[in-house]
C-alpha positions as CSV (number, residue, x, y, z in Angstrom):
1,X,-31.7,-10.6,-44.9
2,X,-31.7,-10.3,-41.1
3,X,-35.1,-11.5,-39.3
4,X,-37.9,-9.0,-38.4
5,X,-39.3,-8.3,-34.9
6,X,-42.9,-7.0,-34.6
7,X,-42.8,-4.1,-32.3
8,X,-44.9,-1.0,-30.2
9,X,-43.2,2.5,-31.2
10,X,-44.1,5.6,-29.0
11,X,-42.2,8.2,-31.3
12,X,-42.7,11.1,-28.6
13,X,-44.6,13.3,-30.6
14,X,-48.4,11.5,-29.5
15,X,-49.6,9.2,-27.2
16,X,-50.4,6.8,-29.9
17,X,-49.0,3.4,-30.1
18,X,-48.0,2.7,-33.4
19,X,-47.4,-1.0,-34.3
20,X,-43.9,-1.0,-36.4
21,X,-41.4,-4.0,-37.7
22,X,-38.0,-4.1,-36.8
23,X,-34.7,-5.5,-37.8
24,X,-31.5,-5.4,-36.6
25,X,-28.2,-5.1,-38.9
26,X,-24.8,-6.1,-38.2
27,X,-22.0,-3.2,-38.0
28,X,-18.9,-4.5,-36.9
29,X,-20.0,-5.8,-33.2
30,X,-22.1,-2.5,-33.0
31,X,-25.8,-3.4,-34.4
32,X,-27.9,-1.0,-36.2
33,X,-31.4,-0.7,-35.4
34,X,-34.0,-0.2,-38.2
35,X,-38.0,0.1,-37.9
36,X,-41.0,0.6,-40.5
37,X,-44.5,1.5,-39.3
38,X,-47.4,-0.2,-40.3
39,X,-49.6,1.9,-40.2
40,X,-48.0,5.0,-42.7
41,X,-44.7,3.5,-43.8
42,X,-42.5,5.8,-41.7
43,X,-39.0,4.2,-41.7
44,X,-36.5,5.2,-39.1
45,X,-32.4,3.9,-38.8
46,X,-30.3,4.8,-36.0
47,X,-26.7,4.3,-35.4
48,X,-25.5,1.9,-32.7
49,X,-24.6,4.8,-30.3
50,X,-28.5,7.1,-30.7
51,X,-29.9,3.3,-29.3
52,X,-30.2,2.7,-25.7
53,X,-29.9,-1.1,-25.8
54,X,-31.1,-2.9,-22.4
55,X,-29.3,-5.3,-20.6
56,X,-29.2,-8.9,-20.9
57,X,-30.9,-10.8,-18.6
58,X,-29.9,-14.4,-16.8
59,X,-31.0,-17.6,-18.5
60,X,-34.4,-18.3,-16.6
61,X,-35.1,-14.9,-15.9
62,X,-36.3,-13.4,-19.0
63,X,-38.9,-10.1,-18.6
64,X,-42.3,-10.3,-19.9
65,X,-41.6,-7.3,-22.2
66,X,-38.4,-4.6,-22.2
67,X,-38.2,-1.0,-23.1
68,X,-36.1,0.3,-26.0
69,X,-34.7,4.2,-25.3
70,X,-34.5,5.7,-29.0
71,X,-33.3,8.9,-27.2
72,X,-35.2,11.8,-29.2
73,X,-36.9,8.9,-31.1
74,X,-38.9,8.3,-28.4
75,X,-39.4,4.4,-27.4
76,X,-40.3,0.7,-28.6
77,X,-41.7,-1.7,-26.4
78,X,-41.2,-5.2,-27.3
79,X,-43.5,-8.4,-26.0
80,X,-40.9,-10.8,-27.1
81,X,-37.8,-10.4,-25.2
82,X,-36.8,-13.6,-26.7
83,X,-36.6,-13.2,-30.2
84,X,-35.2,-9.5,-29.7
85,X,-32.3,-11.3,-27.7
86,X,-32.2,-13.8,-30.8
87,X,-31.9,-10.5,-33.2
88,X,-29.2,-9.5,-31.3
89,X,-27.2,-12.0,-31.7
90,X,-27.5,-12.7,-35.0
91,X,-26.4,-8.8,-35.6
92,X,-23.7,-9.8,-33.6
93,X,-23.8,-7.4,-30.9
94,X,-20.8,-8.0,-27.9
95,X,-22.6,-6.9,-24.3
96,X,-20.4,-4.8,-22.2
97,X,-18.2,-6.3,-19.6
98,X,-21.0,-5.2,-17.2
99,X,-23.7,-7.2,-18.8
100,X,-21.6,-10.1,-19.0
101,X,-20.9,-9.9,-15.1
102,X,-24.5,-10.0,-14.8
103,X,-25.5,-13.0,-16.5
104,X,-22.2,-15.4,-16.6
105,X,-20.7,-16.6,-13.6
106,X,-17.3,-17.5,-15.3
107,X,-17.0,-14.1,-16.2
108,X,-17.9,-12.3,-13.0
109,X,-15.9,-14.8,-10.9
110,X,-12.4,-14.1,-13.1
111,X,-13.4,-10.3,-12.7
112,X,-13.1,-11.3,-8.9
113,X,-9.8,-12.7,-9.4
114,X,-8.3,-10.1,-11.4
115,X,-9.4,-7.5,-9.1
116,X,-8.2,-8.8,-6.3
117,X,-4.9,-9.7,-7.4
118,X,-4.5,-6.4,-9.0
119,X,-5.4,-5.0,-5.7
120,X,-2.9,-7.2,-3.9
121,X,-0.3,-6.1,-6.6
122,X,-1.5,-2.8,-5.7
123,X,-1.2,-2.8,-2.2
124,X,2.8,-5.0,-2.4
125,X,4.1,-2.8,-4.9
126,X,2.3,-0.3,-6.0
127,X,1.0,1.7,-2.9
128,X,5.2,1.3,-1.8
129,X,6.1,2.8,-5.3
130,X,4.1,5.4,-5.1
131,X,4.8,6.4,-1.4
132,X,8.3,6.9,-2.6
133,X,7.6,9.3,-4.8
134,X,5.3,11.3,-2.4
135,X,7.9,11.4,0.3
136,X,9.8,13.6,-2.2
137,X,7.3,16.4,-1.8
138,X,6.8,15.8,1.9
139,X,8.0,19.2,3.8
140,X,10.8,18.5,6.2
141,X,9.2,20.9,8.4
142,X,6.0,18.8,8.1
143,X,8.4,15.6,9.5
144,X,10.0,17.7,12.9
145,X,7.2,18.8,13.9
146,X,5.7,15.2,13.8
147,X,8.6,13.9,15.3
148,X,8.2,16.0,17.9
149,X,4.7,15.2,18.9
150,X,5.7,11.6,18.7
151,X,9.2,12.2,21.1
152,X,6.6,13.7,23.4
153,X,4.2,10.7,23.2
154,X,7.4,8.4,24.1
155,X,8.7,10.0,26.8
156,X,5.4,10.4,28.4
157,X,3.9,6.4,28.0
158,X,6.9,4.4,26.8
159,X,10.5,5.7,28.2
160,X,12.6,7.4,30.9
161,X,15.3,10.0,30.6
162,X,18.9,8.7,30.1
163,X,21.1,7.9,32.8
164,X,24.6,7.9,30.8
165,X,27.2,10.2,32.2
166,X,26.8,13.2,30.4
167,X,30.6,12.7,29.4
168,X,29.8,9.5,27.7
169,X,26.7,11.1,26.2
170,X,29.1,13.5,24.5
171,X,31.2,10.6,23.1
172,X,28.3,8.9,21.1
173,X,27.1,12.2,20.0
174,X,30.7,13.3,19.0
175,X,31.0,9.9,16.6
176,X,27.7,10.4,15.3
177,X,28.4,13.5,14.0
178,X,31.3,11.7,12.1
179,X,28.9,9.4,10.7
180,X,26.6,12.7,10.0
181,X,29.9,14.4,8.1
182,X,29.7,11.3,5.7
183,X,26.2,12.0,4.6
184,X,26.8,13.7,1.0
185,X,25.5,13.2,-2.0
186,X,26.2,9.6,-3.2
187,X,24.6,8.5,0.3
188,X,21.5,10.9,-0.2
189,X,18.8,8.6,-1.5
190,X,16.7,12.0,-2.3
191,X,18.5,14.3,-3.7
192,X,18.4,17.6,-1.8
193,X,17.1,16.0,1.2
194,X,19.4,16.7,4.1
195,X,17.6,16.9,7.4
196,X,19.9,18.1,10.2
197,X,21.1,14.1,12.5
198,X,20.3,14.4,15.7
199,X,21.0,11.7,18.8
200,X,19.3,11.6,21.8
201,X,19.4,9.1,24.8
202,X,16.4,7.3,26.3
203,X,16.6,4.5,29.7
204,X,13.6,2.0,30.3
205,X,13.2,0.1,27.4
206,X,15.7,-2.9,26.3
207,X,18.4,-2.3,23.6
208,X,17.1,-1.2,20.8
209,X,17.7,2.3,18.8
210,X,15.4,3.7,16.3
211,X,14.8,6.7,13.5
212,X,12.4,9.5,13.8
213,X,11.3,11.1,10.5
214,X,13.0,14.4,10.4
215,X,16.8,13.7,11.4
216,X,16.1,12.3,15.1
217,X,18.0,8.8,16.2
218,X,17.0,7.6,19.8
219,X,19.4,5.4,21.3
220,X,18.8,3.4,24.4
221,X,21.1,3.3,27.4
222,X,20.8,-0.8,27.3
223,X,22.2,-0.9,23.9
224,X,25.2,1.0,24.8
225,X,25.4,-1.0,27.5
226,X,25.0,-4.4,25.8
227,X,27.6,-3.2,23.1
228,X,30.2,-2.8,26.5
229,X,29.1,-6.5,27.7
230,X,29.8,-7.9,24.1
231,X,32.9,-6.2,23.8
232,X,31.6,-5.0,20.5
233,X,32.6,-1.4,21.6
234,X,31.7,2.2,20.4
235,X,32.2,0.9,16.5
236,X,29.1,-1.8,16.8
237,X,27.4,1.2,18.2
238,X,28.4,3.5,15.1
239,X,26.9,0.7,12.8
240,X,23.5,0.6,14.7
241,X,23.6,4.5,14.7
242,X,24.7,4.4,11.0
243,X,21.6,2.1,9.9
244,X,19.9,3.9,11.7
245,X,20.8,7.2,9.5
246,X,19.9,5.0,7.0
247,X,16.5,4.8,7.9
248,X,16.2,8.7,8.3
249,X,17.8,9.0,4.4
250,X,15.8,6.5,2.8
251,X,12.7,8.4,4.7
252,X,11.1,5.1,5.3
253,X,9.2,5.6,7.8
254,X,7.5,8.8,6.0
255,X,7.3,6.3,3.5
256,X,5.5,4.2,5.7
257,X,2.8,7.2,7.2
258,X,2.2,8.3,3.5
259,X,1.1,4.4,2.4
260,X,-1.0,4.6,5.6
261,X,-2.4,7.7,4.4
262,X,-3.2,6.5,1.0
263,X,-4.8,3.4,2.5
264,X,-7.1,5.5,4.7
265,X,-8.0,7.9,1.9
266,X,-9.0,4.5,-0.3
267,X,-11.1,3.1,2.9
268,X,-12.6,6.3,4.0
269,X,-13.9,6.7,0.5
270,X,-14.8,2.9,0.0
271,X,-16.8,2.9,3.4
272,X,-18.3,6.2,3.1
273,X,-16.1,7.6,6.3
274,X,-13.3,10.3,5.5
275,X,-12.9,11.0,9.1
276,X,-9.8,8.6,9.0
277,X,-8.1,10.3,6.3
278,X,-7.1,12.7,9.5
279,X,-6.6,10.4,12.1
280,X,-2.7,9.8,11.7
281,X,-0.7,11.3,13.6
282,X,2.4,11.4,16.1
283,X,-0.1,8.4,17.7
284,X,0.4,6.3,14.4
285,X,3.9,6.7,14.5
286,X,4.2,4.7,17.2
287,X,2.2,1.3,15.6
288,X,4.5,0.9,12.6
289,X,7.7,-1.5,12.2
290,X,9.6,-1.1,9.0
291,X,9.3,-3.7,6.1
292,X,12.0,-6.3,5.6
293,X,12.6,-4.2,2.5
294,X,13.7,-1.1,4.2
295,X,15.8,-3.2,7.0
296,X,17.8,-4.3,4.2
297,X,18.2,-0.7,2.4
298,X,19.2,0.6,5.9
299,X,21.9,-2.4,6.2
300,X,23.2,-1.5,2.5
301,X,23.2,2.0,3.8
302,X,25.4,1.4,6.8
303,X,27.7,-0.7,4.9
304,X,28.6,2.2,2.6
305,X,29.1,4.6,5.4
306,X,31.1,2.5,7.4
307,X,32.8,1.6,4.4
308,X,33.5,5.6,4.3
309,X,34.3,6.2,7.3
310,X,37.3,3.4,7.4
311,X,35.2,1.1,10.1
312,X,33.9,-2.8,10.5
313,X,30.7,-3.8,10.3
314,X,31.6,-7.1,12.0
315,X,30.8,-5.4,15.4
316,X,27.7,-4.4,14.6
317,X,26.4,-8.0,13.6
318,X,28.4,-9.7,16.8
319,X,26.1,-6.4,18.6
320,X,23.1,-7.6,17.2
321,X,23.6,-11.6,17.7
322,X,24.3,-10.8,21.1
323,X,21.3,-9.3,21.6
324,X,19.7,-12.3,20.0
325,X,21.5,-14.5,22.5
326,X,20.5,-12.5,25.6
327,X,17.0,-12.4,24.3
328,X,16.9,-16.2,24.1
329,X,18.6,-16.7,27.6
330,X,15.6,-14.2,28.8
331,X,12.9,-15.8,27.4
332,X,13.6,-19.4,27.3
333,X,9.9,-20.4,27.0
334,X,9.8,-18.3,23.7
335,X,12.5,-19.7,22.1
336,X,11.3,-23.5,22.7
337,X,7.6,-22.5,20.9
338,X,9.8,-20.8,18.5
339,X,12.0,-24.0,17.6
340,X,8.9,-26.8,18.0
341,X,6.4,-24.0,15.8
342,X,6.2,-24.8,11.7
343,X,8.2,-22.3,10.1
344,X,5.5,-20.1,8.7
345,X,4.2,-19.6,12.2
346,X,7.6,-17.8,13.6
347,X,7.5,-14.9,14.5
348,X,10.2,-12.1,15.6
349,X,10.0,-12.0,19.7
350,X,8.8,-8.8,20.9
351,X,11.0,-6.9,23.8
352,X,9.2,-6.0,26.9
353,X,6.3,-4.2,24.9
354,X,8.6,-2.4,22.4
355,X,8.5,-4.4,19.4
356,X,6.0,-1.9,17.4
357,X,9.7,0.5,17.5
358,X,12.3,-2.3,17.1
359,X,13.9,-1.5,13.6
360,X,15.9,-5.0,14.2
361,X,13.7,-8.1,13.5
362,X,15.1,-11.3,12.6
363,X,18.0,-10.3,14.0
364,X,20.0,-13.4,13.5
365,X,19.0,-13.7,9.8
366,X,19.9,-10.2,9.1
367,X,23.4,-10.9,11.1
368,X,23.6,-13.6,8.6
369,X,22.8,-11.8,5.4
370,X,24.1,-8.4,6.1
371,X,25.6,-7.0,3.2
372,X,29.4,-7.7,3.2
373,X,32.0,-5.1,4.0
374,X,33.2,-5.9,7.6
């Protein structure tokens, strides 16, 4: 026989209080409430779901009285929060997640943990995942005309125009769209996705080339002339420019503005601000540097193409080490802290300002590791 809890019921229907017994019944977890008033035998039993049932309360901290919401029942006040606590857990009742949060430290501080790590699963894999699958419904259109607010940005505040001979401009541009003729459906990483390649030429920054969402590949006038000083020749060149294609195929850095996106839609709503979720723009483009992840999918990618097209990859990595090498040879001082510092604290060097469009760190290690085929 489960205990009885003396009681103050206000059944709605008057003002009076009417003095009334109570006991609670067990129901699988869910506790049944029953009461009797004393003073004309009225008996009422309500299902675990018609009972608003407080919340616990931290050892210590227990209320003088509580409230019970009977919904159309009207209410029950009880003077002994302790022995209705006691009921309840005779009946067996499990608080909510919530409640336990509340009152147990152990549980709200694994709550903590799980959250956060499934935010930081989230975030790693997740929020990648599903910018991937965005990008497919992101409007080529949408990525020229982005790429050509950002083109505008870099020629104003970061580069010059090219000085190559317009002869040897046409050379590049003529091997490129070899590499561009390769591009067919077993190199498409979306299907249906085939934005028109196009190479330009910028001076003023150091040897470097990088991807523009949309089809555009910028290459520099100091990485076609590192590539003649290494002896690496016009086929190191066509495996920059074809992990660079790469990049434009695998749409990372769309990829990357749609994460972004995502993550300023979660904080703008979090903090209260959605003026954020509008802020990217050609200006954005400009502060992101690809993942390791997507260096390596671009290096698979020029594998295969140079693969098809009947070319090395060799010169591309003896490109890219020298570039290392001259690096090194510039900044002497740099590559000392680099050598003395624990290895968690290297970092890749940044080039005269540019690193935030470099599309080639750890260039040694990727030398190394590139995917075999040359």
């Amino acid at each position: 026989m489960p205990p009885s809890l003396r009681a103050i019921w206000f059944d709605g229907r008057s003002t009076r209080a009417r003095p009334v017994t109570l006991q609670l019944t067990p129901d699988k977890g869910r506790p049944r409430l029953r009461l009797q008033a004393l003073d004309d035998g009225q008996t009422l039993e309500l299902r675990h779901e018609q009972v608003g049932w407080p919340e616990r309360w931290s050892a210590g901290r227990a209320p003088r009285s509580l409230t019970v919401d009977l919904g159309a029942h009207g209410s029950l006040q009880i003077d002994d929060p302790a022995a209705w606590q006691a009921c309840l857990t005779e009946a067996g009742r499990r608080p909510p997640l919530a409640e336990r949060m509340q009152t147990q430290l152990k549980v709200l501080l694994i709550v903590l943990l799980v959250a956060g790590v499934g935010i930081w699963a989230f975030y790693r894999w997740g929020t990648p995942w599903a910018a991937a699958q965005l990008a497919r419904h992101v409007p080529l259109a949408w990525e020229q005309a982005l790429t050509e607010r950002a083109l505008r940005e870099i020629d104003a505040n970061y580069v010059k125009p090219s000085k190559l001979p317009p002869e040897r401009q046409a050379e590049l541009r003529a091997g490129f769209a070899k590499l561009a003729a390769l591009v067919e459906p077993d190199l498409q990483r979306y299907p249906g996705y085939a934005p028109p390649l196009k190479l330009e030429f910028r001076s003023g920054m150091p040897a470097n080339a990088f991807a523009l969402p949309g089809g555009t590949v910028v290459l520099t006038d100091a990485m076609v002339e590192q590539a003649r000083a290494s002896q690496t020749g016009d086929t190191a060149l066509l495996g920059v420019l074809a992990h660079e294609i790469g990049h434009v195929e695998h749409r990372h850095t769309t990829r990357m503005l749609v994460e972004q996106g995502v993550l300023n839609v979660g904080l703008g709503l979090a903090l209260g601000d959605v003026s954020s979720v509008v802020s990217f723009s050609s200006s954005l483009l400009t502060g992101l540097a690809y993942r390791r992840s997507h260096e390596m999918e671009a290096d698979c990618y020029a594998v295969a193409m140079m693969g098809k097209a009947g070319l090395p990859t060799k010169p591309m990595t003896d490109l890219m080490l020298s570039i290392e090498r001259r690096e090194e040879e510039d900044h002497p001082k740099d590559k000392e802290a680099a050598a003395s510092a624990p290895p968690a604290h290297k970092k890749p060097r940044e080039s005269g300002g540019f690193n935030w469009l470099s599309t080639h760190p750890d260039t040694a290690a990727r030398a190394e590791h590139l995917c075999p085929g040359g």
